[in-house]
N, C-alpha and C positions, 0 to 999 in steps of 0.2 A: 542489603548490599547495593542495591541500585541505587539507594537513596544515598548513601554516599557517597556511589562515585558520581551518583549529580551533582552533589554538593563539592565536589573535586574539579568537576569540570564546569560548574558556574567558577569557581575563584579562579579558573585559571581565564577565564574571558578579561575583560575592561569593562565590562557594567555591573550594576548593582546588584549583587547579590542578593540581598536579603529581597529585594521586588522580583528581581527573578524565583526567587524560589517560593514565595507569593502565589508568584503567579502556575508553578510546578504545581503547586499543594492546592489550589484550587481546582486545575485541569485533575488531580488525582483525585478528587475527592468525586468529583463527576461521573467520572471513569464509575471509581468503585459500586456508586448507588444506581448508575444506572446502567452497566455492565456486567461487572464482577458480582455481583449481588446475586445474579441469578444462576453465574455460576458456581457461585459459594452455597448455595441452596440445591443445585442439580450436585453435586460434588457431595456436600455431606448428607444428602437421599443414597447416595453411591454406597455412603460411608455408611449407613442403618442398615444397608441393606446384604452385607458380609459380613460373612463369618468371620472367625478371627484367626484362619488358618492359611488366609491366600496372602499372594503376595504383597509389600507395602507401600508398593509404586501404583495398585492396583484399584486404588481407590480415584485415580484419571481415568479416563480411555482412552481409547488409544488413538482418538480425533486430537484430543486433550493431550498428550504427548507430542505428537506431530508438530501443533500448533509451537508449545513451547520448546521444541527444537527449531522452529522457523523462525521463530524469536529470538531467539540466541542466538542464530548466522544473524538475523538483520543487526542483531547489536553489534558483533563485528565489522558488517559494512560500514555501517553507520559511523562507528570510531575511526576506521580508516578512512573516511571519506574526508574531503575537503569542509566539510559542514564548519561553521562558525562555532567554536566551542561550548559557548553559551546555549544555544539551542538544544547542542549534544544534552548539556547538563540540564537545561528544561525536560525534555522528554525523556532524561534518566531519572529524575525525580519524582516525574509527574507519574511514570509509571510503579516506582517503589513507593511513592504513598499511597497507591492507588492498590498495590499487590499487599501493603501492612495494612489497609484501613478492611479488605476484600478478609486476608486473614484471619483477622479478628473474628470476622460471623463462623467463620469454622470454629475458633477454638469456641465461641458459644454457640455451635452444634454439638462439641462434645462434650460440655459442659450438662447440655441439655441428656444429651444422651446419657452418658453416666449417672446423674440424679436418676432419669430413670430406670436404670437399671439396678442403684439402689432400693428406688423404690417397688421395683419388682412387675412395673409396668411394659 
């Protein structure tokens, strides 16, 4: 979703889109390998390490909650703010490629995880 409403608020700028968003997907790509990676690794450790009876928000903590309710007010400041549209739509981009590409190693955490539980390991 963030990726496109970046991609909403690059069109709605006067510069180039397809560079700006370039340059989004680079800044995300960043982000994910050398951010999100290690929380996509602390996250699905979270995930091995429950049962399957607690809750399913539960697999954050609640540092990890916090954070992305702080995130979610900055992204309304941020929209309501005078900010040049364009930049809006950079760092909405830069951050949903970077939350889709972080995603991904989860779902091959439980990918992982399932195989082995097939396999009985």
């Amino acid at each position: 979703m963030l990726l496109t409403m970046g991609v909403r608020w690059l069109r709605a700028g006067s510069s180039p889109v397809l560079l700006l968003l370039a340059v989004a997907a680079a800044i995300g790509v960043v982000k994910a390998v050398t951010v999100l990676r290690q929380a996509a690794r602390r996250i699905s450790g979270r995930i091995r390490s429950r049962d399957d009876c607690r809750c399913v928000g539960g697999f954050f903590s609640w540092r990890t909650w916090l954070f992305v309710a702080a995130m979610m007010g900055l992204g309304f400041v941020v929209r309501a703010s005078p900010i040049p549209a364009e930049v809006v739509g950079v760092v909405y981009a830069a951050v949903g490629v970077a939350l889709l590409i972080a995603s991904g190693y989860l779902w091959l955490a439980l990918r992982d995880h399932r195989a082995a539980a097939r396999d009985g390991s």
